[in-house]
The first five atom37 places (N, CA, C, CB, O) and aatype in JSON, in Angstrom:
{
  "aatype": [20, 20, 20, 20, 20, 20, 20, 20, 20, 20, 20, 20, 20, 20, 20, 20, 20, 20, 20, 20, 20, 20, 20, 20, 20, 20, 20, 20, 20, 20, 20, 20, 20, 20, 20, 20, 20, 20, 20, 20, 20, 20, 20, 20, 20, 20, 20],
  "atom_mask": [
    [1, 1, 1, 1, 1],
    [1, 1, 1, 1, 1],
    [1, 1, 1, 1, 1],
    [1, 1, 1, 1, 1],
    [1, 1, 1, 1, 1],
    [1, 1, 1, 1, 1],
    [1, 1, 1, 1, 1],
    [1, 1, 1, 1, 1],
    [1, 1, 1, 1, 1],
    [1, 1, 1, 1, 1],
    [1, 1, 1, 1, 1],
    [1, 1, 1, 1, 1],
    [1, 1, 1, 1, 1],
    [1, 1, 1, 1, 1],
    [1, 1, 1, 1, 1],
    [1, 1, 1, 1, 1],
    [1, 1, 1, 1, 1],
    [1, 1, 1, 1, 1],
    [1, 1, 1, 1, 1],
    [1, 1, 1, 1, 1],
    [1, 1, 1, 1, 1],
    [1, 1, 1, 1, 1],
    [1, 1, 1, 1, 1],
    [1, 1, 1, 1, 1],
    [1, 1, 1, 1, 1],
    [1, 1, 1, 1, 1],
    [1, 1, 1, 1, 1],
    [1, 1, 1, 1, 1],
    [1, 1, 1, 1, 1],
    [1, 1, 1, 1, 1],
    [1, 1, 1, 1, 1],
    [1, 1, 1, 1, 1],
    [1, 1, 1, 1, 1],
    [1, 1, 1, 1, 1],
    [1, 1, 1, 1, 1],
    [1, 1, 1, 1, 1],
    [1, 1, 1, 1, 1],
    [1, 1, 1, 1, 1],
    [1, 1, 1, 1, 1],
    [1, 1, 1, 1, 1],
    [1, 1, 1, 1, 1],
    [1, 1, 1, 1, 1],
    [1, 1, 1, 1, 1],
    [1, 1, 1, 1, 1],
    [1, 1, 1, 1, 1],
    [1, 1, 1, 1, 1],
    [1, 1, 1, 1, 1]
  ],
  "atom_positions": [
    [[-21.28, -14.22, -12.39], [-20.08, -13.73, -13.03], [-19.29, -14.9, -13.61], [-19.22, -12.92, -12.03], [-19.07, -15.93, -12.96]],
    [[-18.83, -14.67, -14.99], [-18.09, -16.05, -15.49], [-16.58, -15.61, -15.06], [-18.27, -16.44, -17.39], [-16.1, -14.5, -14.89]],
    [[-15.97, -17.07, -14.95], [-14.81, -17.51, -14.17], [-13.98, -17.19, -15.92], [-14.91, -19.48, -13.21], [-14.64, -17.17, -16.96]],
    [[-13.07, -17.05, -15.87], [-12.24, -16.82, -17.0], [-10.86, -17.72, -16.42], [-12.0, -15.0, -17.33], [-9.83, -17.3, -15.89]],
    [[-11.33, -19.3, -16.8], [-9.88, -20.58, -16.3], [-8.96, -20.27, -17.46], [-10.33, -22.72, -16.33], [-8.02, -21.05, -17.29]],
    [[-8.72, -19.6, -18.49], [-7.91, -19.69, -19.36], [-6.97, -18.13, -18.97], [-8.73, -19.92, -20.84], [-5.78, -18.06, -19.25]],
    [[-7.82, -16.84, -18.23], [-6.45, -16.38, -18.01], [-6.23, -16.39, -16.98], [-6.07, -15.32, -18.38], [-5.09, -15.95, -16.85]],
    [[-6.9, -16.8, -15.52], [-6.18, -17.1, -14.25], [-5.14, -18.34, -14.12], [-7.23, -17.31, -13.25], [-4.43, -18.62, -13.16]],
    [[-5.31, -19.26, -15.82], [-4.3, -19.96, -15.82], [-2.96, -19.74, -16.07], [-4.54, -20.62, -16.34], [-2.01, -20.41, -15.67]],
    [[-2.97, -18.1, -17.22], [-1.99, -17.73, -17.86], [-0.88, -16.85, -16.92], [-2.56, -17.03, -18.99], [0.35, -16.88, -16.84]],
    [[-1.99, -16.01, -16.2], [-1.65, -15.11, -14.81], [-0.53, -16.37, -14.07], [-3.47, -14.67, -13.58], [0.68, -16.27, -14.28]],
    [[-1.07, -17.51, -13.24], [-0.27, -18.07, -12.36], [0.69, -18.45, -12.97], [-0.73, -18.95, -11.68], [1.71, -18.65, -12.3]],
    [[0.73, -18.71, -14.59], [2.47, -19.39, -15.23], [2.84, -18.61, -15.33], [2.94, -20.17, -16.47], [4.02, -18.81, -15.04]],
    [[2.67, -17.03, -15.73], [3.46, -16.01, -15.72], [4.27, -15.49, -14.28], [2.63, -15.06, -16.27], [5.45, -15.17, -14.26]],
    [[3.63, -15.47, -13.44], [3.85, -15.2, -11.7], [4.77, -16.44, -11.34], [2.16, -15.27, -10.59], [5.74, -16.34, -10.59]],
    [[4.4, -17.49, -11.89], [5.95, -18.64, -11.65], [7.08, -18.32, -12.34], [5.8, -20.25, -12.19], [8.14, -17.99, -11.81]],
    [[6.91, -18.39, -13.32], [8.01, -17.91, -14.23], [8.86, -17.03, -14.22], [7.7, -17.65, -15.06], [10.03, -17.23, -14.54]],
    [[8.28, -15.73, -13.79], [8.94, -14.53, -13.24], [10.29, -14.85, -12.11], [7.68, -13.68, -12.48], [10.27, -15.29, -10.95]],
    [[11.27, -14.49, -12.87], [12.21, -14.41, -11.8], [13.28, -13.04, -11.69], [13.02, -15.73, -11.94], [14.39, -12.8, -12.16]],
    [[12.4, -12.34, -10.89], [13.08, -10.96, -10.72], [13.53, -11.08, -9.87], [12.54, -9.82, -10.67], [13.09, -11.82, -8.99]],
    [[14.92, -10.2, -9.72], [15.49, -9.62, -8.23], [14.88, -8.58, -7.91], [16.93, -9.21, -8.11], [14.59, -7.62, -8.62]],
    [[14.59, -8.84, -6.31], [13.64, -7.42, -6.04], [15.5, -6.71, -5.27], [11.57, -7.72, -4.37], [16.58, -7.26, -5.07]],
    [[15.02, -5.42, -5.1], [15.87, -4.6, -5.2], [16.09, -5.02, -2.98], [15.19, -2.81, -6.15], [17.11, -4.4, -2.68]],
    [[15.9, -5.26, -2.52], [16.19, -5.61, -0.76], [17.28, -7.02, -0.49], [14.37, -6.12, 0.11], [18.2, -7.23, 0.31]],
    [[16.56, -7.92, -1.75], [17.69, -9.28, -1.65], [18.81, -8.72, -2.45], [17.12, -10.95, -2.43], [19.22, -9.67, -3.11]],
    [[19.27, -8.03, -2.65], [20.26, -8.0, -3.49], [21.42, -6.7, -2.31], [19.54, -7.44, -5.34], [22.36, -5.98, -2.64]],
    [[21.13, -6.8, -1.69], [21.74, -5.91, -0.69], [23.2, -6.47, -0.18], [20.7, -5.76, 0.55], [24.08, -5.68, -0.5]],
    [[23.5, -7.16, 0.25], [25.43, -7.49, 0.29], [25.86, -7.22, -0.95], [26.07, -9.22, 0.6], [26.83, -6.55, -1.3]],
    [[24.99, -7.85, -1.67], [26.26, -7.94, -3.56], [26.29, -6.3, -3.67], [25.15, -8.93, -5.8], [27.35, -5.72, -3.45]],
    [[25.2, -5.61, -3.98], [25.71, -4.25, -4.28], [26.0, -3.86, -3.16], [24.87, -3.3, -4.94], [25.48, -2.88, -3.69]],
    [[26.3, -3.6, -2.15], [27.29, -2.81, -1.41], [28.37, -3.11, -1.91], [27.37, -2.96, -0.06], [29.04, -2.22, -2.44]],
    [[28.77, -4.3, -1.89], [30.24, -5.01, -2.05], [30.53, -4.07, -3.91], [30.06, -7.47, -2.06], [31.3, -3.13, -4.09]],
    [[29.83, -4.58, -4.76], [30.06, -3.91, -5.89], [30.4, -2.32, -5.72], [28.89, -4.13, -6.7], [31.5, -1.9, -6.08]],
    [[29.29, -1.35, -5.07], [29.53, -0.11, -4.64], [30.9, 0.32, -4.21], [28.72, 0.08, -3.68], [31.44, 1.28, -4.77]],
    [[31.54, -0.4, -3.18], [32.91, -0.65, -2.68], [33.74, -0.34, -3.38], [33.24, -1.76, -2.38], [34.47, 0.65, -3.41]],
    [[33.61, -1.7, -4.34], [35.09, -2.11, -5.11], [35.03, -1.18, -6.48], [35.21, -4.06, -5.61], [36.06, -1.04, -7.14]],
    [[33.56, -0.41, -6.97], [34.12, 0.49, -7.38], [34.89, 2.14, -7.12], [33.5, 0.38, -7.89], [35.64, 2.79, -7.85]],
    [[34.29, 2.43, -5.74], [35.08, 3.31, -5.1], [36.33, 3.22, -4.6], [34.58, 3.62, -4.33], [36.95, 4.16, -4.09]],
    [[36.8, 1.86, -4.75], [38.18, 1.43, -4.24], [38.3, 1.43, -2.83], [39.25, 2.3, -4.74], [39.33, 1.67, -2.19]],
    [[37.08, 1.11, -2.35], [36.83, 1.23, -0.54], [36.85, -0.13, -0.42], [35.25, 1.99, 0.24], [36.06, -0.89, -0.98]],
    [[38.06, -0.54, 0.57], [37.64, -1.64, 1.13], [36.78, -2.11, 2.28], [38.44, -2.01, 1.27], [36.91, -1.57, 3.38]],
    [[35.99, -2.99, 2.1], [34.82, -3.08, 3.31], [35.33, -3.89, 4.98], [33.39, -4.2, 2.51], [35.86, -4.97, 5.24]],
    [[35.04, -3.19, 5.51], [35.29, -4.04, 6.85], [34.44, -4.07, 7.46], [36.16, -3.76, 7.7], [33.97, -2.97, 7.74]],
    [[33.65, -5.46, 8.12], [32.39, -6.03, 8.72], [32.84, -6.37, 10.01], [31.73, -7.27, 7.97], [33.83, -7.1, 10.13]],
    [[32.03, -5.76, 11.36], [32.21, -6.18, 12.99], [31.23, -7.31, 12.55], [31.66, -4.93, 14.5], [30.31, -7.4, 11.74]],
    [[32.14, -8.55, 13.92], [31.28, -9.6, 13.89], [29.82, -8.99, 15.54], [32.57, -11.39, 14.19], [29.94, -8.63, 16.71]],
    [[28.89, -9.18, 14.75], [27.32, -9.43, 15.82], [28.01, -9.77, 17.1], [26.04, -11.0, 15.31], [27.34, -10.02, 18.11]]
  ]
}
């Protein structure tokens, strides 16, 4: 089977390059956004 180095090269700069927010890290900011547009203020117990 031939190796194809020209697009497993293109694949890995694209996969670096990529800089998405996945939707789990972004979890404090949108609550907090969610909040302040409901006009709810948030209150956090400390652990």
């Amino acid at each position: 089977m031939k190796t194809n180095t020209r697009f497993i090269k293109s694949v890995t700069k694209t996969a670096a390059d990529a800089n998405v927010v996945m939707p789990w890290t972004r979890g404090a900011n949108r609550a907090a956004f969610v909040a302040k547009r409901k006009g709810v203020t948030e209150t956090r117990k400390a652990a």
